[in-house]
DRENBA-277566 format. One record per atom (N, C-alpha, C, O): z, y, x; residue number from 1. Coordinates in Angstrom, 1 decimal, always signed. Atoms other than C-alpha are relative to their C-alpha. Example, Ala and Ser with C-alpha at 12.3 -4.5 7.8 and 13.67 -1.06 7.14 Angstrom:
! residues 2
<r c3="+0.0" c2="-1.2" c1="+0.9" seq="1"/>
<r c3="+7.8" c2="-4.5" c1="+12.3" seq="1"/>
<r c3="+0.0" c2="+1.2" c1="+0.9" seq="1"/>
<r c3="+0.7" c2="+1.2" c1="+1.9" seq="1"/>
<r c3="+0.0" c2="-1.1" c1="-0.9" seq="2"/>
<r c3="+7.1" c2="-1.1" c1="+13.7" seq="2"/>
<r c3="+0.8" c2="+1.1" c1="-0.8" seq="2"/>
<r c3="+0.9" c2="+2.2" c1="-0.3" seq="2"/>
***
This chain:
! residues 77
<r c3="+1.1" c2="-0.9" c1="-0.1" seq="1"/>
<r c3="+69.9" c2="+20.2" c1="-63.4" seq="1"/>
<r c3="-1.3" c2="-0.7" c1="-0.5" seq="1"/>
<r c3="-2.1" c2="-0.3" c1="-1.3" seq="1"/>
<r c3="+1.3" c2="+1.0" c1="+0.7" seq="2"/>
<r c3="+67.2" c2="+17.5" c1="-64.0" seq="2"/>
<r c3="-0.2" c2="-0.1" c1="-1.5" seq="2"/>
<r c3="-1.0" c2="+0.1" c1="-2.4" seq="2"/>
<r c3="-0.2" c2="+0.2" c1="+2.2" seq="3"/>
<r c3="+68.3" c2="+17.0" c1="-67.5" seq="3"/>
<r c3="-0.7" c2="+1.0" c1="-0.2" seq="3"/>
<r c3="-1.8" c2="+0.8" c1="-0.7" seq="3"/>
<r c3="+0.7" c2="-1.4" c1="+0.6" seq="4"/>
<r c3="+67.1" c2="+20.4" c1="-68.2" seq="4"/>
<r c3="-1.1" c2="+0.3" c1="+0.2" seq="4"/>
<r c3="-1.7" c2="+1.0" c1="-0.7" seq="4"/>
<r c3="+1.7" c2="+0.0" c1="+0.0" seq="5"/>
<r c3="+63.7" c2="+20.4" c1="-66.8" seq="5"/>
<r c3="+0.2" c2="-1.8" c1="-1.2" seq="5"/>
<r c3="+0.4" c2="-1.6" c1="-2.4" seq="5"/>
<r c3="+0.2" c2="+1.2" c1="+0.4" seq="6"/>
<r c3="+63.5" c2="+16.4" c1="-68.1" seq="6"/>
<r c3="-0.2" c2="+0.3" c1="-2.0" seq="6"/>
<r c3="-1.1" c2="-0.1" c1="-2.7" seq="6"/>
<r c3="-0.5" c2="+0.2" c1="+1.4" seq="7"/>
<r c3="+65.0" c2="+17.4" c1="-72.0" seq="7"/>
<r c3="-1.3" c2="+1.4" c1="-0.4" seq="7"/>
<r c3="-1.9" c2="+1.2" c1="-1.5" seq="7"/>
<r c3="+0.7" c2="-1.2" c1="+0.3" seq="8"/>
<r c3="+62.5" c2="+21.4" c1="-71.6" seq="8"/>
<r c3="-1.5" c2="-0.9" c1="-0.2" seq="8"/>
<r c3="-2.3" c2="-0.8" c1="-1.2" seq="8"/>
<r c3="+1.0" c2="+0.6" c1="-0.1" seq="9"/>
<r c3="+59.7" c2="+19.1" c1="-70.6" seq="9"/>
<r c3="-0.7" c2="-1.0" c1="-1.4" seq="9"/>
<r c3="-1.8" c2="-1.2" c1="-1.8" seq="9"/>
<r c3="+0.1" c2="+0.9" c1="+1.4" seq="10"/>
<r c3="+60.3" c2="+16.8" c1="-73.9" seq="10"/>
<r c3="+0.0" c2="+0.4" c1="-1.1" seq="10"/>
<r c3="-0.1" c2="-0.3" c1="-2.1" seq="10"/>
<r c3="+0.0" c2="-0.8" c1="+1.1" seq="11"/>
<r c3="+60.6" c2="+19.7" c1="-76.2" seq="11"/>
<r c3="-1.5" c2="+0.4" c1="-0.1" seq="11"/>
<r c3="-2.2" c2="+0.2" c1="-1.1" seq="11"/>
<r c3="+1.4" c2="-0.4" c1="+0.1" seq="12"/>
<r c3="+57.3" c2="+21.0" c1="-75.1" seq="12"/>
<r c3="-1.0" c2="-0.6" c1="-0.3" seq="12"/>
<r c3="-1.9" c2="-0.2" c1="-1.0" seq="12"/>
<r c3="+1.1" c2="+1.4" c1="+0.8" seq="13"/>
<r c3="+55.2" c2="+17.9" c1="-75.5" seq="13"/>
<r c3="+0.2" c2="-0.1" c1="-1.5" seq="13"/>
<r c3="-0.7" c2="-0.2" c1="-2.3" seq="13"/>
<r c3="+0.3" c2="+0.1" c1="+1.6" seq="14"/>
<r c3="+56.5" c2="+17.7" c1="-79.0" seq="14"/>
<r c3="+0.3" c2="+1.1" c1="-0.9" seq="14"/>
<r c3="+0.9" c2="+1.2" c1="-1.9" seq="14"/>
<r c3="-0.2" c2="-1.5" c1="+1.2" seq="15"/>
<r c3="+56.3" c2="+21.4" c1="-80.2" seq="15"/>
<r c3="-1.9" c2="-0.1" c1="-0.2" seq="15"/>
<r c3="-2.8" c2="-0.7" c1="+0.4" seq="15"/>
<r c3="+1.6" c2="-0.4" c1="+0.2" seq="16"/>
<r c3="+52.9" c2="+22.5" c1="-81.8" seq="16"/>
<r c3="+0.1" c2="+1.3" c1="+1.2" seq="16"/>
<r c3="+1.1" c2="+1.7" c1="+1.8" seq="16"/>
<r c3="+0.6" c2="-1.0" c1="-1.1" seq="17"/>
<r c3="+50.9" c2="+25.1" c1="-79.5" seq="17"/>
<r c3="+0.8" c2="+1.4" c1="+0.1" seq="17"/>
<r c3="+1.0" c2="+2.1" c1="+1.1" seq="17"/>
<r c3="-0.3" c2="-1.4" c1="+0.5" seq="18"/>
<r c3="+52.2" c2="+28.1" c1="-81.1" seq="18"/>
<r c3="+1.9" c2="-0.1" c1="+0.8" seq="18"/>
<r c3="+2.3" c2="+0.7" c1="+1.7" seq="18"/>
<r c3="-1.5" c2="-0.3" c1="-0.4" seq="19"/>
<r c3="+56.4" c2="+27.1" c1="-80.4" seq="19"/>
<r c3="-0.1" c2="-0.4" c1="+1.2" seq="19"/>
<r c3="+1.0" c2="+0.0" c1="+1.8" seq="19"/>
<r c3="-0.4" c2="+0.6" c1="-1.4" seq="20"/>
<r c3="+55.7" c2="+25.3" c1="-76.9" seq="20"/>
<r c3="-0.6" c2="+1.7" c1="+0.7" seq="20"/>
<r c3="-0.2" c2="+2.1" c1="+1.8" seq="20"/>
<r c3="+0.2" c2="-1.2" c1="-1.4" seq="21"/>
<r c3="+54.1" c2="+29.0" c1="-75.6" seq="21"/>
<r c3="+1.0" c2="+1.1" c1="-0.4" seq="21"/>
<r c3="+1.3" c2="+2.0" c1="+0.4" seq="21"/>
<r c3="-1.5" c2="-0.9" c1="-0.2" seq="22"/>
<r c3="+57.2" c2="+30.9" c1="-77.1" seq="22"/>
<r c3="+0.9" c2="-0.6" c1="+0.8" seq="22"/>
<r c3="+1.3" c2="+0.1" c1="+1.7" seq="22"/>
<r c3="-0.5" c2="+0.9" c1="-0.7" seq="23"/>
<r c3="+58.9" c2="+28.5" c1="-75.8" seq="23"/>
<r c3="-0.2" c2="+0.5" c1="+1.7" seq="23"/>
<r c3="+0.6" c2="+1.0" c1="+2.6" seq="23"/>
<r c3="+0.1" c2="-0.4" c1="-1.6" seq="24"/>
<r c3="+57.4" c2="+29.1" c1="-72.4" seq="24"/>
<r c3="+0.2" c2="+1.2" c1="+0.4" seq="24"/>
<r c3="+0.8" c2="+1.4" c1="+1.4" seq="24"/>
<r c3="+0.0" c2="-1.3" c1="-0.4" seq="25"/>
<r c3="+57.3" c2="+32.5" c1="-72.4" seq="25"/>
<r c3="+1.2" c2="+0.4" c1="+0.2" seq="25"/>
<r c3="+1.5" c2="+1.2" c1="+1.1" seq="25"/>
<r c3="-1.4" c2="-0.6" c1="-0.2" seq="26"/>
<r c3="+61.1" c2="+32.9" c1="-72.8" seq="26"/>
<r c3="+0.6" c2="-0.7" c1="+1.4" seq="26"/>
<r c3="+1.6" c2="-0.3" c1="+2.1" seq="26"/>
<r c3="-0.5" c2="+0.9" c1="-1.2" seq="27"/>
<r c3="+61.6" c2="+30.3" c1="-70.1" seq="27"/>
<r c3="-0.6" c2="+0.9" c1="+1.0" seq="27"/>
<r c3="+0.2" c2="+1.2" c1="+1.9" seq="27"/>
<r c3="+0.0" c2="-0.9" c1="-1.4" seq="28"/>
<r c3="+59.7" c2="+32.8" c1="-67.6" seq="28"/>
<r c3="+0.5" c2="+1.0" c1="+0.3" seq="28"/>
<r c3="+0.8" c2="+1.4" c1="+1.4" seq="28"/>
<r c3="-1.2" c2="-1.2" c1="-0.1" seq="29"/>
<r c3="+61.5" c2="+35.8" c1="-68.9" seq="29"/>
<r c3="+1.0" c2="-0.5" c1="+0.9" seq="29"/>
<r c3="+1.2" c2="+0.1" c1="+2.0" seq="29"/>
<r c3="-1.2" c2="+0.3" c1="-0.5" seq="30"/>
<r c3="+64.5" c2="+34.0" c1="-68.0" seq="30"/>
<r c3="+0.1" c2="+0.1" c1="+1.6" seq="30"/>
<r c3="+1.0" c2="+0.6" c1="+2.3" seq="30"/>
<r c3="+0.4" c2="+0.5" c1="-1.2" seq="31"/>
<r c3="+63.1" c2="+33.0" c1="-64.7" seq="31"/>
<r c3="+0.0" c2="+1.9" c1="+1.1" seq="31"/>
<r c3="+0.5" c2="+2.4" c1="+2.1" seq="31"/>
<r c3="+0.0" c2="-1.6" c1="-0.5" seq="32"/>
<r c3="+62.1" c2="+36.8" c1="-64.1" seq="32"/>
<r c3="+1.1" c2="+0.4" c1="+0.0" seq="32"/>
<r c3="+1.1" c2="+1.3" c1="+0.9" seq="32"/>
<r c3="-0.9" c2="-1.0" c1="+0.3" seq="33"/>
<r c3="+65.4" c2="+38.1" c1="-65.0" seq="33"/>
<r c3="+1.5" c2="-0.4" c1="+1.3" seq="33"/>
<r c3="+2.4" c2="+0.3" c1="+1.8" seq="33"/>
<r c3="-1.0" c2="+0.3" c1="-1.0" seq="34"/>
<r c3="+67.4" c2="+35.6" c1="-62.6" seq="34"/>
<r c3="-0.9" c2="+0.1" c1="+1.5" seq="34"/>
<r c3="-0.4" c2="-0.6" c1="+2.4" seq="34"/>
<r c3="+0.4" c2="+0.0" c1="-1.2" seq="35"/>
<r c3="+64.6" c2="+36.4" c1="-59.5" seq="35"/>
<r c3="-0.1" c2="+1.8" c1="+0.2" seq="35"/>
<r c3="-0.8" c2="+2.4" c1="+1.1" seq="35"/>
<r c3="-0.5" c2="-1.1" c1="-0.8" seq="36"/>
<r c3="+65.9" c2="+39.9" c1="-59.6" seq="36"/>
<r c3="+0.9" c2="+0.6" c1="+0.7" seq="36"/>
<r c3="+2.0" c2="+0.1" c1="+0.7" seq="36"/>
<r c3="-1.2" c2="-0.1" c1="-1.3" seq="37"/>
<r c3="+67.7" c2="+41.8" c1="-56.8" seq="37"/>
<r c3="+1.3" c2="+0.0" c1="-1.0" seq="37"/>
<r c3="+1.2" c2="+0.3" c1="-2.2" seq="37"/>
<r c3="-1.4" c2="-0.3" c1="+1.1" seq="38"/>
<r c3="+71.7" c2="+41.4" c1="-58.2" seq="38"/>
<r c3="+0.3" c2="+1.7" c1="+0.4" seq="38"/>
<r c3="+1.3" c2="+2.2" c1="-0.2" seq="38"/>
<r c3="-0.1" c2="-1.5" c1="+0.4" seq="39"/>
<r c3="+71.5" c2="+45.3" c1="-57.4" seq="39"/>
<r c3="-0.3" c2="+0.8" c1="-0.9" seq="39"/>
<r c3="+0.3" c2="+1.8" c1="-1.1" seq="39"/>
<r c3="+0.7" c2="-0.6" c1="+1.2" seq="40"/>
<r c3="+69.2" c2="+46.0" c1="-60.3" seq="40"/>
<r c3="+1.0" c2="-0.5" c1="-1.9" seq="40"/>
<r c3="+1.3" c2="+0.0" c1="-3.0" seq="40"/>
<r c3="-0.7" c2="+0.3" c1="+1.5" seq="41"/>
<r c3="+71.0" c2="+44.0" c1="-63.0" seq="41"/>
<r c3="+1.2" c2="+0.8" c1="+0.1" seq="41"/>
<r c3="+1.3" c2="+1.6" c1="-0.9" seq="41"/>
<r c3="-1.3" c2="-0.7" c1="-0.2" seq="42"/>
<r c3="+74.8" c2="+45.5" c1="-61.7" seq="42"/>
<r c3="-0.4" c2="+1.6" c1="-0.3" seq="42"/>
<r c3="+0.1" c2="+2.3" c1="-1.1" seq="42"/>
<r c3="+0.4" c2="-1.7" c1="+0.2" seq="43"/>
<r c3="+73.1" c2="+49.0" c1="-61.5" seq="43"/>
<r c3="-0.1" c2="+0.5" c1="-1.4" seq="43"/>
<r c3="+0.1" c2="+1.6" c1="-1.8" seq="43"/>
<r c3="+0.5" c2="-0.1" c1="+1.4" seq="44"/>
<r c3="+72.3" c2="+48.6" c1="-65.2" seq="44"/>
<r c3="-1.5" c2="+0.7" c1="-0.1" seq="44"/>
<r c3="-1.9" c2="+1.6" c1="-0.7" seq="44"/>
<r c3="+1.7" c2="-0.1" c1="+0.2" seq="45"/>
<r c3="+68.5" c2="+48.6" c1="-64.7" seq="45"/>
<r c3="-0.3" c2="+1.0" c1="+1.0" seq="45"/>
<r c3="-1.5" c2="+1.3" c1="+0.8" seq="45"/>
<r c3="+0.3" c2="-0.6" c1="-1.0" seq="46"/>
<r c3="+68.5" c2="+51.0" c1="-61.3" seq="46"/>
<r c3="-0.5" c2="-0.4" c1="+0.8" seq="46"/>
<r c3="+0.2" c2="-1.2" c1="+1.5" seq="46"/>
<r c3="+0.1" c2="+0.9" c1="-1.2" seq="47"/>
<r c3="+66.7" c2="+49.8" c1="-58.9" seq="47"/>
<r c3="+0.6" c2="+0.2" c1="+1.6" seq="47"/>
<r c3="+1.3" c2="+1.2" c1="+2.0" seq="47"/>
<r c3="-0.9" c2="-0.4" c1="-0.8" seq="48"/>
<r c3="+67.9" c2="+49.3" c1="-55.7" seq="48"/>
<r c3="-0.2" c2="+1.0" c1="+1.1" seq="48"/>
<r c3="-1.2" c2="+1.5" c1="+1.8" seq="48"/>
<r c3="+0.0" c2="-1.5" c1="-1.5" seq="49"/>
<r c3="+68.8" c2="+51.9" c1="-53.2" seq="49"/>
<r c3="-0.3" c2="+1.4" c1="-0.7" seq="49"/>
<r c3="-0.7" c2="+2.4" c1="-0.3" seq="49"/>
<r c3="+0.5" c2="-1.6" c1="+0.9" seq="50"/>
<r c3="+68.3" c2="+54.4" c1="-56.2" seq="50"/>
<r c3="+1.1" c2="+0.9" c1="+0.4" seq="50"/>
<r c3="+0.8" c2="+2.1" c1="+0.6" seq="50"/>
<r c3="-1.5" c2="-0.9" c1="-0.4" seq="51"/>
<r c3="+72.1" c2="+55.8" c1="-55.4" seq="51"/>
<r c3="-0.3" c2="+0.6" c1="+1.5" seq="51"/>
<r c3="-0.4" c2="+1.8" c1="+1.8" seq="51"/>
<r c3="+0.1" c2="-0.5" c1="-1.5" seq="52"/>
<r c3="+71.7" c2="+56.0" c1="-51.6" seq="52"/>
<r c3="-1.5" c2="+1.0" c1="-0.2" seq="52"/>
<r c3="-1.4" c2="+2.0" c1="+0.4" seq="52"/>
<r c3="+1.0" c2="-0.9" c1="-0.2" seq="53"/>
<r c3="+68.2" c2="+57.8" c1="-52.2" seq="53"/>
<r c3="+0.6" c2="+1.3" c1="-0.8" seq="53"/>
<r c3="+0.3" c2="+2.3" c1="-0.3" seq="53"/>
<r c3="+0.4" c2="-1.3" c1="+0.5" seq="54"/>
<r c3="+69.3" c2="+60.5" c1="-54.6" seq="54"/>
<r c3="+1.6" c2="+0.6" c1="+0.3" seq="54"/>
<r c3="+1.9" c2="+1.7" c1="-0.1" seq="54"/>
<r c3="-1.6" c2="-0.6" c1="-0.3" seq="55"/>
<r c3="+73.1" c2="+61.0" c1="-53.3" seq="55"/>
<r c3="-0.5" c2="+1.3" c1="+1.0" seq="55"/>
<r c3="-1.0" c2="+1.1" c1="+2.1" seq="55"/>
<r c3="+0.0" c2="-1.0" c1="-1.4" seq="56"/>
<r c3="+72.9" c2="+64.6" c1="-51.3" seq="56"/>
<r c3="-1.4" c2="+0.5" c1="-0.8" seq="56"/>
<r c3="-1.3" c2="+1.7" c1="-0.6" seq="56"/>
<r c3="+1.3" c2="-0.5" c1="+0.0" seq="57"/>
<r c3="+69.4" c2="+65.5" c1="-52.7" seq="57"/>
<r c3="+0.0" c2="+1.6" c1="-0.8" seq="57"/>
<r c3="-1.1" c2="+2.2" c1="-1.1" seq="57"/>
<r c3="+0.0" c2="-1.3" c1="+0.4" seq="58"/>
<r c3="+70.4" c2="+68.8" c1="-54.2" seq="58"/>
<r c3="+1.1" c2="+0.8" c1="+1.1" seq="58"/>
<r c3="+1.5" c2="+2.0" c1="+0.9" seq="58"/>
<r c3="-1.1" c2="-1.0" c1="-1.1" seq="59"/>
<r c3="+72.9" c2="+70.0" c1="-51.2" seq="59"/>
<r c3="-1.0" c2="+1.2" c1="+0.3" seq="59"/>
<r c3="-0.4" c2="+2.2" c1="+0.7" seq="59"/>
<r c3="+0.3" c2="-1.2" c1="-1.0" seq="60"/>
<r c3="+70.6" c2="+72.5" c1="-49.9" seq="60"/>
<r c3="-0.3" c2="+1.2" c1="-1.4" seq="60"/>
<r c3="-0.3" c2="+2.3" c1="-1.0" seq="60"/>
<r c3="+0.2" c2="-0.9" c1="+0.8" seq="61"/>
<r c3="+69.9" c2="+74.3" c1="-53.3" seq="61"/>
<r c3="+1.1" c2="+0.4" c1="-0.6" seq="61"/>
<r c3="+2.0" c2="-0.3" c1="-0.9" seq="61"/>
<r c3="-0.9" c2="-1.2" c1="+0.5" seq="62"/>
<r c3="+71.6" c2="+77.5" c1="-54.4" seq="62"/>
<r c3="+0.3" c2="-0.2" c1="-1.2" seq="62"/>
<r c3="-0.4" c2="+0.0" c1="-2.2" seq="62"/>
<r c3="-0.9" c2="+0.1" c1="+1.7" seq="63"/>
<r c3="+74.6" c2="+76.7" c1="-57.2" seq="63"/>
<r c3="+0.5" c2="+1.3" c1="-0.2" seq="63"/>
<r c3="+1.1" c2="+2.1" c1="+0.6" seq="63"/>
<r c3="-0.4" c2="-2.1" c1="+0.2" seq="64"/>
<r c3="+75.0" c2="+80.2" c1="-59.0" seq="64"/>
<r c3="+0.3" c2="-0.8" c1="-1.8" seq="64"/>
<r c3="-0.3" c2="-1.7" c1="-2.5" seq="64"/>
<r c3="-0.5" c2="-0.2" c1="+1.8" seq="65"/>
<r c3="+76.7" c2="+80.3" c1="-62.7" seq="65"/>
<r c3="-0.4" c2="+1.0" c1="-0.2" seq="65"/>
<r c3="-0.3" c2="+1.9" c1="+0.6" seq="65"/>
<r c3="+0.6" c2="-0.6" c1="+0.4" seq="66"/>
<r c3="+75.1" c2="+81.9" c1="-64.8" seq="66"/>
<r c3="+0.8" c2="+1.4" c1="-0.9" seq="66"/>
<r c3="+1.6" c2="+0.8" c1="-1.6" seq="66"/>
<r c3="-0.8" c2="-1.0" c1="+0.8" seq="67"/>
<r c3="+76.8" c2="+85.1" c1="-66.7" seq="67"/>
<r c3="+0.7" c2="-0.6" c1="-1.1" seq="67"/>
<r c3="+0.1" c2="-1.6" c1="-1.5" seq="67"/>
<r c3="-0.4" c2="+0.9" c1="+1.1" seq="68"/>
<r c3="+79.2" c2="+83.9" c1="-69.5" seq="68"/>
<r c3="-0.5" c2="+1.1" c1="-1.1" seq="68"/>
<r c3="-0.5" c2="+2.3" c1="-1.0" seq="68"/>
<r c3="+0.4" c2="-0.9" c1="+1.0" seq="69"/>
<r c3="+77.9" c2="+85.1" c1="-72.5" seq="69"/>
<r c3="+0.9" c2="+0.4" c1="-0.9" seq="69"/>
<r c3="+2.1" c2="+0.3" c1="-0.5" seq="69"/>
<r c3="-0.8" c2="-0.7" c1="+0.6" seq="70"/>
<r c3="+79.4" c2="+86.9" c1="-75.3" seq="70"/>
<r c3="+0.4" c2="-1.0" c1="-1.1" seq="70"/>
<r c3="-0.4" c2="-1.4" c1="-1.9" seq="70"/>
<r c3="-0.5" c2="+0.7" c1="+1.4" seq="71"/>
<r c3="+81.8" c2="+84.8" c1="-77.8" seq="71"/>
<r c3="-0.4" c2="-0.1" c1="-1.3" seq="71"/>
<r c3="-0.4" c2="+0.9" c1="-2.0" seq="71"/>
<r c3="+0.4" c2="-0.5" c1="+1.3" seq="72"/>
<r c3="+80.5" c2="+83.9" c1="-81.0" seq="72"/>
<r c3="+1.1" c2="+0.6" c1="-1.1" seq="72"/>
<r c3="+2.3" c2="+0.4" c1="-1.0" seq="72"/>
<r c3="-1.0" c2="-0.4" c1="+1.1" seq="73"/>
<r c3="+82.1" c2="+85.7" c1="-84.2" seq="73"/>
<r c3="-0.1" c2="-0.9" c1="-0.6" seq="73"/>
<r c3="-1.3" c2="-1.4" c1="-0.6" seq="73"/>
<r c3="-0.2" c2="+0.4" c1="+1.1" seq="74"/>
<r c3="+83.4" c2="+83.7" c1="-86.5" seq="74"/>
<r c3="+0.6" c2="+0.4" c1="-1.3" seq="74"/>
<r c3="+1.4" c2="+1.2" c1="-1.1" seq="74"/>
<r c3="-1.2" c2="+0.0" c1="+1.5" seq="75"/>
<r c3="+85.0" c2="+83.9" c1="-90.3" seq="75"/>
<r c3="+1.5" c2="+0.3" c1="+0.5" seq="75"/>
<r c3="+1.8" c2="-0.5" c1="+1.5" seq="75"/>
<r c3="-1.6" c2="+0.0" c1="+0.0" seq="76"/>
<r c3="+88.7" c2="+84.6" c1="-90.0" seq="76"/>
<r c3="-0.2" c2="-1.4" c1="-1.3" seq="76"/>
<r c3="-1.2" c2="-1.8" c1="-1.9" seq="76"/>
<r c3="-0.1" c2="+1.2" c1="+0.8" seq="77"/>
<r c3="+90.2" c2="+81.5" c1="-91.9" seq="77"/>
<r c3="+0.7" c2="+0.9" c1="-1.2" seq="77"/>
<r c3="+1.0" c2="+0.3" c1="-2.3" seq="77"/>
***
């Protein structure tokens, strides 16, 4: 694990200004992406407790189908 700060640390001293702050910036992405809950990444971008909040949330409203409507005409073949 050292190595990798020690070898990031020795890239950035010798990049110009411009590649050490892409450079950094993707390093905090990263940093952001592994200090989220593992509910949000597995969910595929849900956050968490999104399932448990919206499971049941339409039970009390009235399911009615609607009239089926009238078949389209088509061409005979």
């Amino acid at each position: 694990m050292l190595s990798v700060v020690v070898e990031l640390d020795r890239i950035l001293k010798s990049s110009d200004p411009a590649t050490a702050e892409r450079l950094e910036s993707k390093v905090w992405e990263l940093l952001e992406n592994i200090a989220r809950p593992a509910a949000t990444v597995r969910g595929k971008g849900r956050p968490p407790g999104y399932f448990e909040r919206t499971f049941g949330a339409f039970r009390d409203e009235p399911f009615e189908r609607p009239e089926q409507l009238p078949f389209e005409k088509r061409e005979e073949w």
